[in-house]
VOLODO-915656 format. One record per residue (C-alpha): x, y negated, z negated. Coordinates in steps of 0.2 Angstrom, whole numbers, plus 5000, padded with zeros to 4 digits. Layout:
VOLODO-915656
XYZ ...
END
This chain:
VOLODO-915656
580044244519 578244314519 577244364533 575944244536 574144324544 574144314561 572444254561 571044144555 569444084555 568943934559 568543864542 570143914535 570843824550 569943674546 570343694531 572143694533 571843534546 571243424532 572443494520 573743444532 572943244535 572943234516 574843274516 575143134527 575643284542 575143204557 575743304571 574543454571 574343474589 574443634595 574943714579 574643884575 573943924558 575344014552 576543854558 575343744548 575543814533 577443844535 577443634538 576243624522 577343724511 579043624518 578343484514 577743544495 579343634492 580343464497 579043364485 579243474473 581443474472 581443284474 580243284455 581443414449 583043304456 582343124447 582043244432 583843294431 584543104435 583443044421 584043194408 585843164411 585442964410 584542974394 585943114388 587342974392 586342844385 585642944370 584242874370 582642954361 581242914374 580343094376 579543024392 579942904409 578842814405 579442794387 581042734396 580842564404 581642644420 580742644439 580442824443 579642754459 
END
């Protein structure tokens, strides 16, 4: 893992605050800068591996049902 500046200004604090409320991260009370962002990131790297996991699942399901959609949306199927 990378180290994270020890430090930072209050607008990149701020900053970071916001971020976090637009995430839908809440708790953000007495949190460091540096255990913000590793929150942020958590919460973008499981975001990020449950797109790639519903990507797989529909691959496979239009592999097994060789279908020729090119797109979810093509597919009739809730990606929701």
């Amino acid at each position: 893992m990378r180290k994270l500046a020890t430090t930072a200004t209050t607008d990149q604090f701020d900053s970071l605050l916001l971020l976090a409320a637009e995430l839908g991260i809440d708790d953000t009370v007495g949190l460091t800068a540096n255990m913000l962002i590793a929150r942020i990131e958590m919460l973008l790297g499981d975001r990020a591996l449950l797109e790639s996991v519903r990507w797989y699942v529909l691959s496979v399901l239009r592999h097994v049902l060789q279908m020729q959609w090119k797109a979810p949306a093509q597919s009739g199927i809730s990606t929701n």
